[in-house]
C-alpha positions as CSV (number, residue, x, y, z in Angstrom):
1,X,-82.9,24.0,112.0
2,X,-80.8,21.8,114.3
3,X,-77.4,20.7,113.5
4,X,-78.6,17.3,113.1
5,X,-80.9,17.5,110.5
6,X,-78.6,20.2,108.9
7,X,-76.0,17.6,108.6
8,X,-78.5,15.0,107.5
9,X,-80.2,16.3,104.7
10,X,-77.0,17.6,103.0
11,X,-75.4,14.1,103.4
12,X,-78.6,12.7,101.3
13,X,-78.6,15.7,99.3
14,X,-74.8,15.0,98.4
15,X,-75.9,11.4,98.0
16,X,-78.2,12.0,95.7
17,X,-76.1,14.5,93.4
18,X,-73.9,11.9,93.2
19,X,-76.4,9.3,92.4
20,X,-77.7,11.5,89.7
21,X,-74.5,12.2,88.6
22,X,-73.7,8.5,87.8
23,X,-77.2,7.8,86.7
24,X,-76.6,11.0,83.4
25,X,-73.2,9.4,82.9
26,X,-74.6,6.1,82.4
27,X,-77.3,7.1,80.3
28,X,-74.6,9.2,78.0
29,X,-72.4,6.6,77.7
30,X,-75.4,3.9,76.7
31,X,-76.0,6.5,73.8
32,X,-72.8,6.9,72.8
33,X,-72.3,3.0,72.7
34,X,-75.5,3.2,70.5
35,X,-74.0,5.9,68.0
36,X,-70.6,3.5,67.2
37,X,-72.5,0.7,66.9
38,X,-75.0,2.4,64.7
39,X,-71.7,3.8,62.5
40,X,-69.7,0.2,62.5
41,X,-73.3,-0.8,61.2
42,X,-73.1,1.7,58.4
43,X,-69.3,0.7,57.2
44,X,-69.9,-2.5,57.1
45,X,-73.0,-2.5,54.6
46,X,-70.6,-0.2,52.5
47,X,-68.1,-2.5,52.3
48,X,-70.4,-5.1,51.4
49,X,-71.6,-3.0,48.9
50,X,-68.1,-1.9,47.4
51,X,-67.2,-5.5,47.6
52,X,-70.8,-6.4,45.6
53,X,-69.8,-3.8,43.1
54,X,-66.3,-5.1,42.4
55,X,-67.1,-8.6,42.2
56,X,-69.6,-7.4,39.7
57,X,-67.1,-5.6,37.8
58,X,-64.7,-8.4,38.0
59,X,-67.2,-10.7,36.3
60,X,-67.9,-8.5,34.2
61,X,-64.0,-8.0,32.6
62,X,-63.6,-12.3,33.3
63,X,-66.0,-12.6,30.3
64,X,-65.1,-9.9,28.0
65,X,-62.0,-11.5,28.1
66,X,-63.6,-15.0,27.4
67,X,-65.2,-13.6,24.9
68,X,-62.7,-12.3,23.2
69,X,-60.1,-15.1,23.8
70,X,-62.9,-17.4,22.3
71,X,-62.8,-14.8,19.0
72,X,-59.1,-15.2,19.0
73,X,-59.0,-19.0,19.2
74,X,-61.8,-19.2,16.5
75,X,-59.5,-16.8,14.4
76,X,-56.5,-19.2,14.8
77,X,-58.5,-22.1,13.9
78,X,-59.9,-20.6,11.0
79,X,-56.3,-20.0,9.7
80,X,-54.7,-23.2,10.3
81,X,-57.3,-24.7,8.6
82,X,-57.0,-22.6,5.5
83,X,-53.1,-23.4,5.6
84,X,-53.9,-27.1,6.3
85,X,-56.3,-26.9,3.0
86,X,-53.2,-24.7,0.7
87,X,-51.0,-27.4,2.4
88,X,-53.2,-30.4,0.6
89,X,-53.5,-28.8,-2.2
90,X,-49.6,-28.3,-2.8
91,X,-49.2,-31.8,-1.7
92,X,-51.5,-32.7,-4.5
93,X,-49.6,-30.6,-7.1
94,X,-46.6,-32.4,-6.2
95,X,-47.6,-35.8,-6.3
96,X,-49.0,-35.0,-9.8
97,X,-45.7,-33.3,-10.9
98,X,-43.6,-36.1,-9.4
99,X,-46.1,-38.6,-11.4
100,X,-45.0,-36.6,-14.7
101,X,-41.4,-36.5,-13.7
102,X,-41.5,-39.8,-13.6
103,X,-43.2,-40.7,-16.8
104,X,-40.5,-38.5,-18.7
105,X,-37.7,-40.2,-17.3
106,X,-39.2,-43.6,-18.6
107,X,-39.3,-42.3,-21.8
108,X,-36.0,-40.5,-22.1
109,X,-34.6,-44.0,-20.6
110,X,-36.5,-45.4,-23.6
111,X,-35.4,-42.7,-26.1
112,X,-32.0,-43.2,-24.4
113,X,-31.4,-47.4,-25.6
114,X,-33.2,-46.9,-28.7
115,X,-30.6,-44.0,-29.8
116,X,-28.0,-46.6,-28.1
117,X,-29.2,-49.4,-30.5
118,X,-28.9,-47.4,-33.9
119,X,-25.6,-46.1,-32.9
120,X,-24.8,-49.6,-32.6
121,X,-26.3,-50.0,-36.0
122,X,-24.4,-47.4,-38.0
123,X,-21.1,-48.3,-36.3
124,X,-21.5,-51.8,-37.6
125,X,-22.3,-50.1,-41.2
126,X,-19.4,-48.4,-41.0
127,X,-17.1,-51.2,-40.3
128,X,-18.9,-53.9,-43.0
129,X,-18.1,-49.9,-45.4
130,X,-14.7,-50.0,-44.2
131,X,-13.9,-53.7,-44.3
132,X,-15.4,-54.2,-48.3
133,X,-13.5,-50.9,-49.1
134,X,-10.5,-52.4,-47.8
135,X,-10.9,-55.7,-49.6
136,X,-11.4,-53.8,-52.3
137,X,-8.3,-51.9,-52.6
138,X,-6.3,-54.7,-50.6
139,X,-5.6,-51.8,-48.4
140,X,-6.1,-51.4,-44.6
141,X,-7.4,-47.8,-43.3
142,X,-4.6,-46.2,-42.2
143,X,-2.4,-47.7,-45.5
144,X,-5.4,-45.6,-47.8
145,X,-5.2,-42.5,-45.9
146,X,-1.0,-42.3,-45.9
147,X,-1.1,-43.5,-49.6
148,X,-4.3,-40.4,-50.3
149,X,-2.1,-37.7,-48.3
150,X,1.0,-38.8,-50.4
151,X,-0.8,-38.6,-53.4
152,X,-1.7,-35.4,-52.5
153,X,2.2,-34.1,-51.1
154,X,3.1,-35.0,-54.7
155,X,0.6,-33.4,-56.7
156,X,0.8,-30.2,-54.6
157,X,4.0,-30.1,-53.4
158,X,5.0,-26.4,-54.9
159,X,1.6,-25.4,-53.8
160,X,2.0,-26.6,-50.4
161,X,5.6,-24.9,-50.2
162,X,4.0,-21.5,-51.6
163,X,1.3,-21.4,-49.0
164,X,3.8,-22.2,-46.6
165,X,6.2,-19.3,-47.1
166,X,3.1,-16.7,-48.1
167,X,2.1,-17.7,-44.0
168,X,5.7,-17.3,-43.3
169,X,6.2,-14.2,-44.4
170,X,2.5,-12.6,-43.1
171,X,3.1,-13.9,-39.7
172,X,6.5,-12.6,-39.1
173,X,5.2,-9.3,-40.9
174,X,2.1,-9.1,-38.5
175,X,4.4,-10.1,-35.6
176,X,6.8,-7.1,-36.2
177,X,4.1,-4.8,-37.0
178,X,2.0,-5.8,-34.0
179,X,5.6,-5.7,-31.5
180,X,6.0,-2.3,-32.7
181,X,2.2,-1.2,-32.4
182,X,2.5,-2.5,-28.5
183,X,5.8,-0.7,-28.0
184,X,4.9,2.7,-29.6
185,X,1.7,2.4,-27.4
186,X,3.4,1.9,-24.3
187,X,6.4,4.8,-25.2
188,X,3.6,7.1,-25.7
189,X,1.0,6.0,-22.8
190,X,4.3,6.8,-20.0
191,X,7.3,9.1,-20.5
192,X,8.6,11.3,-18.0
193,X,10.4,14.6,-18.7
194,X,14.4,15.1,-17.6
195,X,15.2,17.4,-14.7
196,X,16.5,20.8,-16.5
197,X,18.3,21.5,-13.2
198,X,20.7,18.4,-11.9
199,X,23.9,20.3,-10.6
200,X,22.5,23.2,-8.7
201,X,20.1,24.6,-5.9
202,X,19.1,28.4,-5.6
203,X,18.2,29.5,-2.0
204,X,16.8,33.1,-2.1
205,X,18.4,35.5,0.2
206,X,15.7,37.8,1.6
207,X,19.0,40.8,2.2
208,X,22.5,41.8,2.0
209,X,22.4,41.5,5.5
210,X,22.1,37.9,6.1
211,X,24.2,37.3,2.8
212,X,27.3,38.7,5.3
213,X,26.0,36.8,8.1
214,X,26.6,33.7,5.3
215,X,29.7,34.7,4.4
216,X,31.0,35.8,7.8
217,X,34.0,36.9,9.0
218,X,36.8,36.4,6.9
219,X,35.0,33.7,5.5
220,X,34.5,31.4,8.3
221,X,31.2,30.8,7.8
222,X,30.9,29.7,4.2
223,X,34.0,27.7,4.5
224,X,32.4,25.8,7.9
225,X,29.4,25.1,5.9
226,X,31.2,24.0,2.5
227,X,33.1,21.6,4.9
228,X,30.1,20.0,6.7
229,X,27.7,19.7,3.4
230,X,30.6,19.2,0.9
231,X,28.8,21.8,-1.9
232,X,30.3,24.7,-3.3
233,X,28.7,27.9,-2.2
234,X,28.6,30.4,-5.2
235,X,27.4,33.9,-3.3
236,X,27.8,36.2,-6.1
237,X,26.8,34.0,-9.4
238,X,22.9,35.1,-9.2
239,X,21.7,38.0,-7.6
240,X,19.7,37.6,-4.9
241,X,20.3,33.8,-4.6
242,X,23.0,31.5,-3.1
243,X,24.2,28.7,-5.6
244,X,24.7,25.6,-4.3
245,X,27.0,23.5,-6.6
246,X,27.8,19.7,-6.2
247,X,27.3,16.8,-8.3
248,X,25.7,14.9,-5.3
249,X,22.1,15.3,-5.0
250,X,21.9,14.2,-2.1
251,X,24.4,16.4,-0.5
252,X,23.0,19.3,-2.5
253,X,20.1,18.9,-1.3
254,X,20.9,18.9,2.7
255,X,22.8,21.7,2.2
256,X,20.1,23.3,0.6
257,X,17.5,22.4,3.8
258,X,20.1,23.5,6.1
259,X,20.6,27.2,4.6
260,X,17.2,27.8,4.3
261,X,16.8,26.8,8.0
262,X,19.9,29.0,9.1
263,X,18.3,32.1,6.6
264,X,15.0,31.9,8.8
265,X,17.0,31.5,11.9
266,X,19.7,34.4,11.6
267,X,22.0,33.3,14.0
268,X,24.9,32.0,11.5
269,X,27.7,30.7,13.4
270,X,30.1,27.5,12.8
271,X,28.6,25.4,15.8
272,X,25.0,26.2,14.3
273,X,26.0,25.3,10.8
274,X,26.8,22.0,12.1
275,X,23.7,21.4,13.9
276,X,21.8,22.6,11.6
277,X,23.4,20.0,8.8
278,X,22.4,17.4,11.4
279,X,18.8,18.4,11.3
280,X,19.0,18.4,7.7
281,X,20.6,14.7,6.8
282,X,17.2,13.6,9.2
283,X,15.4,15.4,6.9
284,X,16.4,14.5,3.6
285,X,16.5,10.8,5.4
286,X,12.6,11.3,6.1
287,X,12.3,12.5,2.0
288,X,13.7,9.1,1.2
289,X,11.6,7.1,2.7
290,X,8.5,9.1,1.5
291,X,10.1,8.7,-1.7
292,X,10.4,4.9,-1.8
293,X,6.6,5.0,-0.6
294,X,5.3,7.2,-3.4
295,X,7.7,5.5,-5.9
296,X,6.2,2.1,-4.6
297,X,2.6,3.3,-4.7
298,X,2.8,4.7,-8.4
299,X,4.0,1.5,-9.8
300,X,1.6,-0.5,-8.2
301,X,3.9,-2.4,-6.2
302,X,2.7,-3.6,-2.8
303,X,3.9,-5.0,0.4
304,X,7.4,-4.3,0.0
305,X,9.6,-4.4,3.3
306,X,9.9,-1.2,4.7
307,X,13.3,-1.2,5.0
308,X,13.3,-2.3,1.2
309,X,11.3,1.0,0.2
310,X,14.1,3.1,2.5
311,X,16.9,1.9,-0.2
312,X,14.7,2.0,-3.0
313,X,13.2,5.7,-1.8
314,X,17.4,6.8,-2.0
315,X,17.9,6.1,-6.1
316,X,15.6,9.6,-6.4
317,X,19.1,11.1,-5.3
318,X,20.3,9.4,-8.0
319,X,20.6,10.1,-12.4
320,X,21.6,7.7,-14.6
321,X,23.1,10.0,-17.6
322,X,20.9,12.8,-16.5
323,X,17.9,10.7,-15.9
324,X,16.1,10.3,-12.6
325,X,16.5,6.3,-11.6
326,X,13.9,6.5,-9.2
327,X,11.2,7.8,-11.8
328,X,13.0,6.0,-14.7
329,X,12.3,2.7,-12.3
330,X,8.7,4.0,-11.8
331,X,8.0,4.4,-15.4
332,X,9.7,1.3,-16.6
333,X,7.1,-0.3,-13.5
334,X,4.3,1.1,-15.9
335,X,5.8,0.3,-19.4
336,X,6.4,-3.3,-18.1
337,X,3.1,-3.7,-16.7
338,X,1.5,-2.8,-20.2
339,X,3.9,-4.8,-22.4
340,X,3.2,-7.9,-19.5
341,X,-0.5,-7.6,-19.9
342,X,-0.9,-7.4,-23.7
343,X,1.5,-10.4,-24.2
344,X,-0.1,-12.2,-21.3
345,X,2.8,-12.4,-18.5
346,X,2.9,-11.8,-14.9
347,X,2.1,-8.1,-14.9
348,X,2.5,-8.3,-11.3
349,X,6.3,-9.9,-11.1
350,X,6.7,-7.6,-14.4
351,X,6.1,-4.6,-12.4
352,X,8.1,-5.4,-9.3
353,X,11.4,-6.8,-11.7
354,X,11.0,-3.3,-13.0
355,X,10.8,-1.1,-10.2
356,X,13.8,-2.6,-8.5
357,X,16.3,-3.4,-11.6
358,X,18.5,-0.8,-10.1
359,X,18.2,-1.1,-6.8
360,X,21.9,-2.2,-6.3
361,X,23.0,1.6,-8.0
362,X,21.9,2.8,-3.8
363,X,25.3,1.2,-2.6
364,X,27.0,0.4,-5.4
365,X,29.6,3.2,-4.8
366,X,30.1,1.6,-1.1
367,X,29.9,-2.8,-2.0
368,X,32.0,-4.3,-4.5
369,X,30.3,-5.8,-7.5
370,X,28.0,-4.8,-10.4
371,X,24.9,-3.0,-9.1
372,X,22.8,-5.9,-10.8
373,X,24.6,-8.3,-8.0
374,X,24.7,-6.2,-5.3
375,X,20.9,-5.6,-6.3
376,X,20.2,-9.4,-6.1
377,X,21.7,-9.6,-2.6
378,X,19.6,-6.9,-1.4
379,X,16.3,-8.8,-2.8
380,X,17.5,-11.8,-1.3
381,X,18.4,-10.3,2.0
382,X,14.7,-8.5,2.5
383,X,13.6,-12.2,1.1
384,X,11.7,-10.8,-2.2
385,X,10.3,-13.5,-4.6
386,X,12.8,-15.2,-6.4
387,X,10.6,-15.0,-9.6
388,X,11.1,-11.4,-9.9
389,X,14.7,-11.6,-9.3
390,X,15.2,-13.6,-12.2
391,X,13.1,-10.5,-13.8
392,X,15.4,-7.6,-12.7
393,X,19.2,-9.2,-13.1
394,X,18.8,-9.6,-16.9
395,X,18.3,-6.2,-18.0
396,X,21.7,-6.0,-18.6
397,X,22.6,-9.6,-19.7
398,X,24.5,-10.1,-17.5
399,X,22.5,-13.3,-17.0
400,X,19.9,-15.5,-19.1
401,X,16.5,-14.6,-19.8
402,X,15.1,-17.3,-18.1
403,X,11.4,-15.7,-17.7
404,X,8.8,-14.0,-20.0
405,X,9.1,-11.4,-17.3
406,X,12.7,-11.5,-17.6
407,X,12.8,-10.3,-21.5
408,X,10.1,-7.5,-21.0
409,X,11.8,-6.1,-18.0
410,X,15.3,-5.7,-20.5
411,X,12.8,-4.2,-22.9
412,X,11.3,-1.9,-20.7
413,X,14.6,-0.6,-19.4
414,X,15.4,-0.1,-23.6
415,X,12.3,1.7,-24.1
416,X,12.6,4.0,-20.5
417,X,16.5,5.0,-21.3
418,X,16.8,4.7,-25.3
419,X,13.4,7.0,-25.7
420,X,14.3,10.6,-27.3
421,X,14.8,13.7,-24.4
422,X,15.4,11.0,-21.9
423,X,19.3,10.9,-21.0
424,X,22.4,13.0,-21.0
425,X,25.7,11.0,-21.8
426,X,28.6,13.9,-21.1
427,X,26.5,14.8,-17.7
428,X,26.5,11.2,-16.3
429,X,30.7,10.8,-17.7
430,X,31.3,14.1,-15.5
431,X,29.3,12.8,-12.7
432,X,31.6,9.6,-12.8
433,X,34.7,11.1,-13.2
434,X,33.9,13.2,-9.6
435,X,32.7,10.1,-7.8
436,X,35.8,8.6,-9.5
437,X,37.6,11.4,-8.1
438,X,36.5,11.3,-4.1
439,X,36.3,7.6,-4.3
440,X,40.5,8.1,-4.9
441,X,40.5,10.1,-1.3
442,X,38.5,8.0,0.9
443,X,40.1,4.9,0.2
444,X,43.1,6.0,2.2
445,X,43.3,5.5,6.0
446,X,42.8,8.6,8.0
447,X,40.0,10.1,6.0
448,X,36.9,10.7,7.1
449,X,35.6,12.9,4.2
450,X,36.2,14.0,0.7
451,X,34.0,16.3,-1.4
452,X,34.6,17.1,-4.9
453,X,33.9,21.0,-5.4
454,X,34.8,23.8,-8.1
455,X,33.0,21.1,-11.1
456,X,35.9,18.9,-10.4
457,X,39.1,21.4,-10.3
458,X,39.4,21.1,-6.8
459,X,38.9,17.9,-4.6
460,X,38.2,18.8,-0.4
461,X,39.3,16.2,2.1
462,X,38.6,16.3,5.9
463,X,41.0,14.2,7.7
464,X,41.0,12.6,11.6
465,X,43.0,15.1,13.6
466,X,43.6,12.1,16.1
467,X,44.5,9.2,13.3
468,X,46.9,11.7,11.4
469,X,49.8,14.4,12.8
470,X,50.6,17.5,10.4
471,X,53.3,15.7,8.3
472,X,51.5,12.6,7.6
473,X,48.5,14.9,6.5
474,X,51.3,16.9,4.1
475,X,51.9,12.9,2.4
476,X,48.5,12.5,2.0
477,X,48.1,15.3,0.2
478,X,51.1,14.2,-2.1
479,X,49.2,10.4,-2.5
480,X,46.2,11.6,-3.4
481,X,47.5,13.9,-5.7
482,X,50.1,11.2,-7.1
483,X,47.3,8.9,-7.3
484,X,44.6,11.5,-9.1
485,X,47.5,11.6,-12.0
486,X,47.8,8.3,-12.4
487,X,44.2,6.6,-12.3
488,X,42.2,10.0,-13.9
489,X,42.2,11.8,-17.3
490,X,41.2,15.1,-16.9
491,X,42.0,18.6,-18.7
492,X,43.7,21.4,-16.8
493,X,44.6,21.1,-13.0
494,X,43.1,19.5,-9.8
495,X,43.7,21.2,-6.3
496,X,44.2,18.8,-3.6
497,X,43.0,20.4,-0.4
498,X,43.5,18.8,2.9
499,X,42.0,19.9,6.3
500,X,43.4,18.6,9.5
501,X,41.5,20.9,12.1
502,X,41.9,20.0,15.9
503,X,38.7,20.8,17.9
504,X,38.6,21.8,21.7
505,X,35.4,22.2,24.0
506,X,35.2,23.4,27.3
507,X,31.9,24.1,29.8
508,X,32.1,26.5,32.9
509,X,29.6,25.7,35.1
């Protein structure tokens, strides 16, 4: 074949292949254009259909809810017009009770004026009665009834004065016997035993070993603690126990706390004595106030200043010929309050009157004055109602009874202190005869304390080593001795003991 046509026929063959070629691609696209369209086609009728459907369904919930909202609204209508039909039928009921009230009230108005009119009636009677009875006896009323209750003096004059003293004589007899019913109930409803054990403490000692370390050496260490607490310490006198001895409660007992805490300790030493004695006067000061609480709460006195229960809590240091004046105040408190109630006073002013009667006896050793004053200025300081002031400072007449509360305070304090068991006369006279006795030492300058000891046979003072040199301590043991003969009466002999001791403390650091 030549070239020519060679070339030829493969250009038209190459045409053609390509012509073909465009020609099968047009045809697949045109069916592929067909098979979206055909698909769009088949989404949209299915969303028409979906959107049929839920319009249906929509319409279909819209009137169920119609429905029932139309149930609902025929409901409340039913209901308000069964409460509009009970409303009109109260209304009616109270129309026709308000009709009856009224009619009522006419005729009690009626009923009213006519009793009006025949009161009117009989008090016109009774004046013509009164007026012809008058004209009568040619006496006015008031001349007939003095002349009928003269008449009658006369005629029963002895009878009269009879009756009289027969009343007398069963009102004063029921008085006294009803008095002495109301004390003997009150005696017997509150009575409080007496301490068996008012001069002395007993500390166990748990050895022989810690009864030297008491002792120490030479005695240093009992004498170091008999001069910080101011007791006697008896080692020997029961076995197994240290005596405390001192007619000071108070000082008995923070000698008492004290040993116990240097027993449990073990290291006994002067300089822990002393601090130990320290801790102890917090203690007891702690007691005090816990006692003024308790004493407060038992007698039924409230809202006392709290520096008020502080002095009160310190009389349970205190006896009154061998009698407790805390709990003697506590259970006058109670006698009062039953004596106040059954006569019908102020059991509450009764109480308080009696609780702090002898509040003054806290500092009575330390102010001059009675304790009843110095107990009024304490009451009047702490700004306690004057009403039971006047209650407490008559118990010992020292001033008018000017209150019902007054009188059964005074009475309570008789009943508390005169009832059998309840004091010890020679005990409180030897208790006063050694605060008689210290009170001699620390009234002189240069003394800082004096302690009683040995039941009175010896008196202890500690002087100030800076106030006093060694010769004027030597003349103040001569004064106080020259003054003990003079101003006491006592049997036998009374040491005079005076300590001047000079302290010196170093630290190397």
């Amino acid at each position: 074949m030549p070239p020519l046509v060679f070339t030829v026929a493969l250009a038209l063959a190459l045409f053609l292949g390509i012509g073909a070629g465009y020609f099968g691609r047009y045809l697949h696209a045109q069916s592929k254009k067909n098979s979206i369209e055909l698909k769009l086609k088949e989404k949209e009728l299915s969303a028409e259909k979906k959107a049929l459907e839920i319009v249906e369904a929509a319409e279909k919930k819209a009137e169920t809810i119609e429905k029932e909202a139309k149930a609902e609204r025929k409901h409340l209508e039913e209901k308000l017009e069964q409460k509009e039909e009970r409303l009109g039928k109260k209304e009616e009921i109270l129309d026709e009770r308000q009709i009856d009230i009224d009619s009522q009230k006419e005729s009690l108005q009626d009923k009213v004026e006519q009793i009006k009119s025949i009161k009117a009636q009989l008090d016109a009677r009774v004046n013509e009665a009164d007026n012809k009875i008058a004209e009568i006896a040619q006496l006015s009323k008031e001349e007939a009834y003095e002349l009928l209750v003269k008449k009658t003096e006369e005629e029963r004059a002895t009878d009269l004065y009879e009756r009289i003293q027969k009343l007398d004589r069963g009102g004063e007899e029921q008085y006294e016997a009803k008095a002495q019913n109301l004390l003997l109930a009150a005696i017997h409803r509150v009575g409080n035993t007496l301490s068996p054990n008012l001069m002395t403490a007993h500390v166990e000692i748990p050895s022989d070993d810690l009864k030297g370390k008491v002792i120490g050496k030479e005695g240093r260490n009992v004498r170091a603690f008999e001069r910080a607490t101011g007791v006697d310490v008896l080692i020997d006198e029961s076995p197994g126990y240290i005596v405390l001895s001192s007619f000071d409660p108070i000082r008995r007992e923070i000698a008492r706390v004290a040993l116990e805490a240097l027993l449990k300790d073990g290291r006994i030493q002067p300089a822990k004595i002393e601090e130990e004695v320290d801790k102890a006067r917090k203690e007891v000061a702690k007691t005090v106030r816990e006692m003024g609480d308790k004493a407060a709460y038992e007698a039924n006195v409230p809202n006392l200043h709290p520096d008020l229960l502080t002095i009160l809590g310190r009389l349970h240091f205190r006896t009154s010929y061998g009698q407790n004046v805390l709990w003697h105040s506590v259970e006058m408190a109670h006698i009062a309050g039953i004596i106040a109630e059954e006569v019908g006073a102020d059991v509450g002013i009764a109480r308080a009157g009696a609780l702090l009667h002898d509040i003054g006896k806290t500092v009575s050793h330390e102010v001059a004055g009675t304790h009843v004053e110095i107990g009024i200025r304490i009451l009047e300081k702490f700004g306690v109602d004057q009403k039971v002031i006047l209650a407490m400072r008559a118990h010992h007449e020292e001033y008018p009874y000017e209150t019902p509360e007054s009188i059964i305070v005074q009475v309570a304090d008789a009943i508390s202190g005169g009832r059998p068991g309840a004091r010890r006369d020679s005990l409180e006279n030897y208790i006063k005869r050694l605060s008689d006795l210290e009170n001699i030492a620390t009234k002189l300058a240069g003394v800082e304390k004096a302690f009683a000891i040995a039941a009175g046979r010896e008196i202890r003072v500690l002087v100030n080593p800076t106030t006093l040199n060694d010769f004027e301590t030597t003349d103040l043991a001569r004064t106080i001795a020259t003054n003990i003969e003079s101003q006491l009466r006592y049997p036998g002999e009374i040491k005079v003991h005076v300590i001047r001791e000079t302290r010196v403390i170093s630290y190397a650091r």
